[in-house]
Every structure is written in C-alpha cells, then in structure tokens.
C-alpha positions in Angstrom: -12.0 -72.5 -66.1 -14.9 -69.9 -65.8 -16.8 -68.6 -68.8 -15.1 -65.0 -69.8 -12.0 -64.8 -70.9 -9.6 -61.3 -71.1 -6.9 -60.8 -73.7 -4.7 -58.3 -71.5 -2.2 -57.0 -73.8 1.0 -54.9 -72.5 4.9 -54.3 -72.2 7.0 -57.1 -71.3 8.9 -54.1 -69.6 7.4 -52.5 -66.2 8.4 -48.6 -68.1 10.1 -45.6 -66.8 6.1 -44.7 -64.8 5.7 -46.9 -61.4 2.3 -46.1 -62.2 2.1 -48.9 -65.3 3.0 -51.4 -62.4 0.5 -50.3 -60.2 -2.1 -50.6 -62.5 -0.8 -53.7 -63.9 -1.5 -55.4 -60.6 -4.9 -54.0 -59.9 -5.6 -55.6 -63.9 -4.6 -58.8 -62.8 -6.5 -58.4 -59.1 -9.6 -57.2 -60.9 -9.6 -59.8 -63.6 -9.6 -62.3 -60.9 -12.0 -60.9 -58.3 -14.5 -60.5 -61.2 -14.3 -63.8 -62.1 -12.4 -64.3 -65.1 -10.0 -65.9 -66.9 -6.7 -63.8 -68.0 -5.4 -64.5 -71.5 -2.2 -62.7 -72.0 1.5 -63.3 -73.8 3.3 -65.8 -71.4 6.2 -63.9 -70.5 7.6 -63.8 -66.4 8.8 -60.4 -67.0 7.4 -56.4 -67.0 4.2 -55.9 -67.0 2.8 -59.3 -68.8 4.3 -61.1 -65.7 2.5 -58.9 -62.8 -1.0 -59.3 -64.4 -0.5 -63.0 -64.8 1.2 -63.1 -61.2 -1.2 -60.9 -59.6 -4.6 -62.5 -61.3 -3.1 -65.9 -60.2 -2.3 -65.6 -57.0 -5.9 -63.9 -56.7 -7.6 -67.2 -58.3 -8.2 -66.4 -61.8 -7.8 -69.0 -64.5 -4.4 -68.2 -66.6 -3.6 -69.1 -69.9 -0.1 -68.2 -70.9 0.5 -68.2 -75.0 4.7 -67.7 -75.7 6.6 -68.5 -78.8 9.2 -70.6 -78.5 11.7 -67.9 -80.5 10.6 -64.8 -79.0 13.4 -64.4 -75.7 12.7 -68.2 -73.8 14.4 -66.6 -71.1 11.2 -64.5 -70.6 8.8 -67.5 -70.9 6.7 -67.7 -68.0 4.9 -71.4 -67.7 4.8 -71.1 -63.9 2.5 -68.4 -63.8 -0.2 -70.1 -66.3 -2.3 -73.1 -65.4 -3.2 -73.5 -69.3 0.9 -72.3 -71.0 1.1 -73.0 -74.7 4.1 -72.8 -76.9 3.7 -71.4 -80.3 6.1 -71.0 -82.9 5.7 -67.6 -83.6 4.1 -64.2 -83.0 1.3 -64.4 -85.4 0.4 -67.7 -84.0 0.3 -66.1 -80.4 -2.0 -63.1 -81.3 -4.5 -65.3 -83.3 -4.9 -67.5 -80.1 -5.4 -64.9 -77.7 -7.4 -63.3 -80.5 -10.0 -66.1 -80.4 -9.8 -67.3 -77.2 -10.5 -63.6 -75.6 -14.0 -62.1 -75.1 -12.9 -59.0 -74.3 -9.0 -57.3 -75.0 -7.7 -55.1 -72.5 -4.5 -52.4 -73.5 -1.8 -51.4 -71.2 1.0 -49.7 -71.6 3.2 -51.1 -73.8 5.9 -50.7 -76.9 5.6 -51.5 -80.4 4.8 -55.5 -80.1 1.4 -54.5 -77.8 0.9 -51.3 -80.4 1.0 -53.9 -83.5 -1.5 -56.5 -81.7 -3.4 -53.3 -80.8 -3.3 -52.0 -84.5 -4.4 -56.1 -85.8 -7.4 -55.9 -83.0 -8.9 -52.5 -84.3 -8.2 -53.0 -87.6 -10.0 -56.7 -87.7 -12.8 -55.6 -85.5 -13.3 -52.5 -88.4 -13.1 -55.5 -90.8 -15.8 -57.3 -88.8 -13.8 -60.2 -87.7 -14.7 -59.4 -84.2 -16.7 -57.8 -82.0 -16.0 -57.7 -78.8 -15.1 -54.6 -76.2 -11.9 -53.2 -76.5 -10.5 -51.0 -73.6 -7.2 -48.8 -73.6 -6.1 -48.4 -69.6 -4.8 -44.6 -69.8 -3.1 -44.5 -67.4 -1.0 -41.5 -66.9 -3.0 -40.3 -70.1 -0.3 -43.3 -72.1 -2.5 -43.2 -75.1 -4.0 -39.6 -75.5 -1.5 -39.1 -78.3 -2.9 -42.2 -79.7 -6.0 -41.7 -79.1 -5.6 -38.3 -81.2 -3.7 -39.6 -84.0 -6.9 -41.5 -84.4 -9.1 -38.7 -84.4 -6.5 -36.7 -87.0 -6.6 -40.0 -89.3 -10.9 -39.8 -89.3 -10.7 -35.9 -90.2 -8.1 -36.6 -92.8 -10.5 -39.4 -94.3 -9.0 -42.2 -93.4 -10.9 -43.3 -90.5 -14.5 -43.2 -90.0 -15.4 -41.5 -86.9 -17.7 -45.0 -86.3 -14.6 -46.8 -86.3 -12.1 -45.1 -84.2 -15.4 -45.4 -81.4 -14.7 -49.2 -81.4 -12.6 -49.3 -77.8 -13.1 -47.4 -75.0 -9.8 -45.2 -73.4 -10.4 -45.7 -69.6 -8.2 -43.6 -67.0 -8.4 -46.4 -64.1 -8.9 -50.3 -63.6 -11.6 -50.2 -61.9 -13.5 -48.2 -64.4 -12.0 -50.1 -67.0 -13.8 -53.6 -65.4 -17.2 -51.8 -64.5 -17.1 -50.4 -68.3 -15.9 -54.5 -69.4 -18.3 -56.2 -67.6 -20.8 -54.2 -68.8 -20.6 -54.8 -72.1 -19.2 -58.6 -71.4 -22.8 -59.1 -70.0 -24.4 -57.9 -73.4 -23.3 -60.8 -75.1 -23.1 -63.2 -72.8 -27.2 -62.8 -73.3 -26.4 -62.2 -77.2 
C-alpha cells in the first residue's frame, strides 16, 4: 500500500454522457500512474466500477468500502485488494472519509451529491482539511458550482468557504492540481 490515498466519489451509473466514462477511466489510470491508492464505494457497476477497474489493472492499491444492504448485486470485492463490508451508508462515507487524503468528485446522483454536501460541510466545520476537486467534465457541476456562489451572496455561505474544492475541467489537471497540494502536507 503506498502512502496517499484518494477518496473518488461518483455514480454507480456510467450517465447518459460517454464522456463521464471516459474520464472515469483516465481517474482510475491517473490515480495509479501517480502512485496512489484509490478509496472509493465498492460497487462493480457505472462509474465506481471503471475507476476501481481501471486504477487496478494500472497497479494502484484499491480499497473497496460496500454496505452489505445497499444493492449486493453491485458489490464489487474483485476489483479491491483491501474490500470491507459495512452495514450502512454512514459507515461507508466515514471510512473513506478518514482513510482519504484527498476526495475527488465525479459525476454522480444524489448518493455522490450527499457525500459531497457531508465533505464540504465538515471541511467548513474544520473536521478536515484536505483538497477537494470537482472533475467538470462536460461543465457537470457549473450549476453547482453557482448555486454555491448564489448561497454566499444570499449570506449563507462565506465566499472563504465555498473556495474549499477546486472545479477542474480535465483529469489530468485535476492530478497536477491534487498532487500539488497532496505534497503540501505530506511536508505539513
């Protein structure tokens, strides 16, 4: 197991866009090829299965975290050398909380916009602090991205805050942007 560790969070669903696929498997190439591990929901399927696939097949340590009652048909043990069965969803996101140095969004539905919601929202709380990167690809989380903004001029936000995560267009600027703050605190 090598020292860093991703938390790639994403769609157990590939999406209407062939483009979430594609960049899916450059993720899972890139985590790999920049040597490090790939923490990530343990499902085979979608998108969660071709960033576990590709970042294996491509040498990267995986660690696979699944609850037993979430869809078992979906469970993906081959595709992790470290797979652990939780009970349930909040169990799952405070393990690949902890055990990531770095999270990493891709397109997803609500389950990856809750554990996106948890990850800024303890990060503003101070729980964490650690890079955060939103892969935009095909501009997925520009309305996000602005309902943001429109929540800091309303007063809810403040402007610090919603500057927590980076929204990156392409994986490979999404891993020059991650291992450039991942070397920060690696010398912390």
């Amino acid at each position: 197991m090598k020292e860093q560790t991703i938390g790639v969070f994403m769609g157990a669903h590939d999406g209407a866009n062939p483009d979430f696929k594609v960049a899916a498997q450059a993720v899972g190439r890139l985590i790999a090829t920049n040597g490090y591990n790939l923490v990530y929901g343990g499902s085979a399927t979608g998108l969660m299965g071709t960033v576990a696939k590709t970042a294996k097949e491509h040498g990267a340590y995986v660690i696979g975290i699944h609850p037993d009652n979430l869809i078992p048909e979906q469970a993906g043990p081959d595709l992790a050398d470290e797979y652990i069965p939780v009970p349930d969803m909040d169990t799952r996101k405070r393990l690949m909380f902890d055990r990531a140095d770095a999270f990493l969004f891709l397109a997803g539905g609500l389950g990856t916009l809750e554990e996106l919601g948890q990850v800024l929202s303890w990060t503003k709380l101070g729980m964490y602090d650690k890079p955060i990167v939103l892969l935009n690809t095909d501009h997925f989380y520009d309305s996000l991205a602005q309902w943001l903004e429109h929540s800091a001029i309303e007063g809810f936000e403040d402007f610090i805050d919603i500057n927590q995560y980076a929204l990156i267009s392409d994986p490979e600027t999404a891993f020059a942007h991650l291992t450039k703050e991942l070397a920060k605190t690696k010398h912390a």
